[in-house]
C-alpha positions as CSV (number, residue, x, y, z in Angstrom):
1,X,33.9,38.5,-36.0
2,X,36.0,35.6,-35.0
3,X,34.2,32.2,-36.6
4,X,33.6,29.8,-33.9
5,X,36.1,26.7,-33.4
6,X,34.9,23.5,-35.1
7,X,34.9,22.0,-31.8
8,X,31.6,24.1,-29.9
9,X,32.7,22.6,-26.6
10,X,35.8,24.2,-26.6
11,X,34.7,27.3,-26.9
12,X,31.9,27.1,-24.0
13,X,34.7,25.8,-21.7
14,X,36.7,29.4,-22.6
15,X,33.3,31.1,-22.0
16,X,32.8,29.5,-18.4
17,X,36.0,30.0,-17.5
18,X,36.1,34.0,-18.2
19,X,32.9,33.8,-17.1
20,X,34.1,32.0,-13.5
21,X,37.3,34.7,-13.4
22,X,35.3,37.4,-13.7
23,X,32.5,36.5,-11.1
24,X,34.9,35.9,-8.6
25,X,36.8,39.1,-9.4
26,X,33.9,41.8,-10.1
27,X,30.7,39.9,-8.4
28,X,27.7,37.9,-10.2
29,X,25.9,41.2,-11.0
30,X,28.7,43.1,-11.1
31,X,29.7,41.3,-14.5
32,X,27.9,42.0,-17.8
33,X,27.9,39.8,-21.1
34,X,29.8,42.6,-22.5
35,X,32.7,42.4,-19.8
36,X,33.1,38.6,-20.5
37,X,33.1,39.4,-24.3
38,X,36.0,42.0,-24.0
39,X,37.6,39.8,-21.7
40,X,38.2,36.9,-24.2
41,X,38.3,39.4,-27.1
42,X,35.3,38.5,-28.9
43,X,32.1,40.2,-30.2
44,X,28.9,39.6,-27.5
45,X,26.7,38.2,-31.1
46,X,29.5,35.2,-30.4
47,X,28.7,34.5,-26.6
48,X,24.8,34.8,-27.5
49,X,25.7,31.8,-30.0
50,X,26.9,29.5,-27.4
51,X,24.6,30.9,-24.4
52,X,21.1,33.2,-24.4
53,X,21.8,35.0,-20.6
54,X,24.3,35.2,-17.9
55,X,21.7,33.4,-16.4
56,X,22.4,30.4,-18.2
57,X,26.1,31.3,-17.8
58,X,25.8,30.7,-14.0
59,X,23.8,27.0,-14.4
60,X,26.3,25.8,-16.8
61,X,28.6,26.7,-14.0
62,X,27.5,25.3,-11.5
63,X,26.3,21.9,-13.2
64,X,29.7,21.9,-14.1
65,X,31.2,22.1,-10.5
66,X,28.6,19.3,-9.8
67,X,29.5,17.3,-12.3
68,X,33.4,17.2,-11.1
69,X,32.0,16.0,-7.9
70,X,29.8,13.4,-8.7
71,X,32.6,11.9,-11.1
72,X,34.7,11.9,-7.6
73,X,31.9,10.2,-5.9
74,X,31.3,7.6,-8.2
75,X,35.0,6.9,-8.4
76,X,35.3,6.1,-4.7
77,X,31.9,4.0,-4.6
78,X,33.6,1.7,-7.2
79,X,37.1,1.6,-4.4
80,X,38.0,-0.8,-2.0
81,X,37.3,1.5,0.8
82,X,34.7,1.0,3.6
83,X,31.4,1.4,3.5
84,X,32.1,4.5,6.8
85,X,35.1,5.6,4.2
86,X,32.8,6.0,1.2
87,X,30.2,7.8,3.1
88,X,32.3,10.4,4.7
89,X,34.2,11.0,1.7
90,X,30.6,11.8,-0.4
91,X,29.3,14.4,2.4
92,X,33.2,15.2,2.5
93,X,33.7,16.5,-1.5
94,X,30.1,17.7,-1.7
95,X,31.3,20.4,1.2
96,X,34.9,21.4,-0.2
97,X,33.7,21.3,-3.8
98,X,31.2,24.6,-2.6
99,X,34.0,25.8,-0.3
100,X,36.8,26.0,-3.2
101,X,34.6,27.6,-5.1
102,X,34.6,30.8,-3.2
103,X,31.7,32.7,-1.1
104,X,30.7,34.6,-4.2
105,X,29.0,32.0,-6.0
106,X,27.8,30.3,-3.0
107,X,26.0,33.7,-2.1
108,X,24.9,34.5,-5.8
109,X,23.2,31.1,-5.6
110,X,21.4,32.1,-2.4
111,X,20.5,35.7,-3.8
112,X,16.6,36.0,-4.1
113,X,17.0,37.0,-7.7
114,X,18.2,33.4,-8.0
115,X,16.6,31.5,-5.7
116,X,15.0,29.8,-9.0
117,X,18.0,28.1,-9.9
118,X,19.5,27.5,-6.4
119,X,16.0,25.5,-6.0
120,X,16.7,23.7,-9.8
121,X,20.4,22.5,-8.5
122,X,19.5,21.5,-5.4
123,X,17.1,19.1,-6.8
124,X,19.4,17.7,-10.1
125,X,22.2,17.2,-7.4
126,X,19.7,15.5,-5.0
127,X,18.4,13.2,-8.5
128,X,22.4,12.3,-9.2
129,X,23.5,11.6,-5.8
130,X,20.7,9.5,-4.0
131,X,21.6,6.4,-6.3
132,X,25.3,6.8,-5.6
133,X,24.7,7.0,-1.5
134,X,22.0,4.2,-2.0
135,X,24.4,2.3,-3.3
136,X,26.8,2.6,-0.8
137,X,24.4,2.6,2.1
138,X,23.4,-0.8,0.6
139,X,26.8,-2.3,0.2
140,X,27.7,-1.2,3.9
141,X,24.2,-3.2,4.5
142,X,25.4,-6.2,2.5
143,X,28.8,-6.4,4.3
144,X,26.3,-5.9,7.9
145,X,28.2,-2.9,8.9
146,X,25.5,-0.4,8.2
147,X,21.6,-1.2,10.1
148,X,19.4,0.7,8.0
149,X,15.8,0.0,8.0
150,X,14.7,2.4,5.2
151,X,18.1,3.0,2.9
152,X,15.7,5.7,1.5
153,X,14.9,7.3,4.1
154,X,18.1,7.3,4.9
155,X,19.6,9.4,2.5
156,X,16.8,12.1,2.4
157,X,17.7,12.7,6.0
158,X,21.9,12.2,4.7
159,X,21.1,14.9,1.8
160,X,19.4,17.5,4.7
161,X,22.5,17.1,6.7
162,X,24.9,18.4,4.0
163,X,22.1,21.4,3.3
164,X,23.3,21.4,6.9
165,X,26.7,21.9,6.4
166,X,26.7,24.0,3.5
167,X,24.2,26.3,5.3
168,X,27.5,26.9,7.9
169,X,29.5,27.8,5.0
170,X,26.4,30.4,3.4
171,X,26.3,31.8,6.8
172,X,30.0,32.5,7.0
173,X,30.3,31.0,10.7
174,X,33.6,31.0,12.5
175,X,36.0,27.9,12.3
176,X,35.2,26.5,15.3
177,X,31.4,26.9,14.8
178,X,31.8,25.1,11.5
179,X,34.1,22.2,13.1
180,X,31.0,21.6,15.6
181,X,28.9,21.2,13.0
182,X,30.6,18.7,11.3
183,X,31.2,16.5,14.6
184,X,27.5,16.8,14.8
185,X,27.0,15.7,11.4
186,X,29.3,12.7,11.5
187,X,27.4,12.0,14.9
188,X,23.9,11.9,13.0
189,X,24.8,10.3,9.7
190,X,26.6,7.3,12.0
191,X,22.9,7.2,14.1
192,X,21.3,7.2,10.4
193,X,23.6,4.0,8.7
194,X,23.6,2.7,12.5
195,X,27.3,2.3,12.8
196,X,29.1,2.9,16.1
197,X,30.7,6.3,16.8
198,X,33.7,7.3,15.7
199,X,33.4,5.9,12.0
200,X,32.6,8.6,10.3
201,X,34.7,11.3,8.9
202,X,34.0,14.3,7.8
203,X,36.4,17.3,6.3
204,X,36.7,20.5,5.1
């Protein structure tokens, strides 16, 4: 058996990645801990040391994809760019960061065998990116750019547009279908921050 490197993290990063390959290549549950074993040429007793399921396999996954994005975000909240800029660019990468990462995983997420952890992401990605859209809502109120009576409020009905958006993508609608939904998006999310029409941009 090959001895784990000293460094666990590097290791779990090789894992998720075969892991990722082969999800997109054979399907969620068409993929075994024994296929993602034999694909990086290890024993399956050294995958149950780093991870107890292919299960867990998945939510390391995706909190990693989520992770990527919200280091995006928080970049571009802490840039000179507009209030309307920062906004857009938030719904924006939350969109193409499930888009690049393919139609398999968006429907093994939606699969009722996993509607558990769909349920578990949606609210740790709701936790991490409220306080980063607050803040910007707020600085777009502090430069008077943005009327927003309830920043809360706000960005409960912000996060229910982009389950909006991604629901588009889930439901594999036609490009022009999809391209309507984001006009209406932008439309609503200006009508939510009260900014005129025209400000907000948002992008596949």
């Amino acid at each position: 058996m090959a001895r784990p490197p000293q460094d666990p993290q590097i290791r779990i990063t090789e894992i998720l990645d075969t892991a990722e390959y082969l999800f997109t290549v054979k399907g969620y549950f068409g993929t075994t801990v024994s296929d993602i074993a034999k694909e990086m040429g290890v024993t399956q007793g050294m995958f149950y040391y780093y991870f107890k399921s292919k299960e867990e396999i998945l939510e390391a996954l995706l909190n990693r994809h989520v992770a990527c994005f919200l280091a995006e975000i928080k970049n571009m909240t802490h840039s000179d760019a507009s209030p309307a800029e920062k906004l857009g660019f938030m719904i924006s990468t939350v969109i193409k960061d499930v888009r690049a990462h393919g139609e398999e995983l968006l429907n093994t997420i939606h699969h009722e065998q996993n509607l558990h952890i769909k349920n578990k992401l949606t609210k740790g990605v709701t936790l991490m990116l409220t306080p980063l859209g607050l803040n910007i809502i707020e600085e777009g109120r502090s430069r008077q750019v943005f009327n927003v009576p309830h920043p809360q409020t706000a960005m409960s009905f912000i996060l229910l547009i982009i389950d909006f958006l991604i629901a588009g993508l889930y439901e594999k609608q036609p490009r022009e279908l999809l391209s309507l939904r984001l006009r209406m998006a932008e439309s609503l999310v200006e009508k939510t921050v009260g900014i005129q029409e025209g400000n907000i941009h948002i992008s596949l």
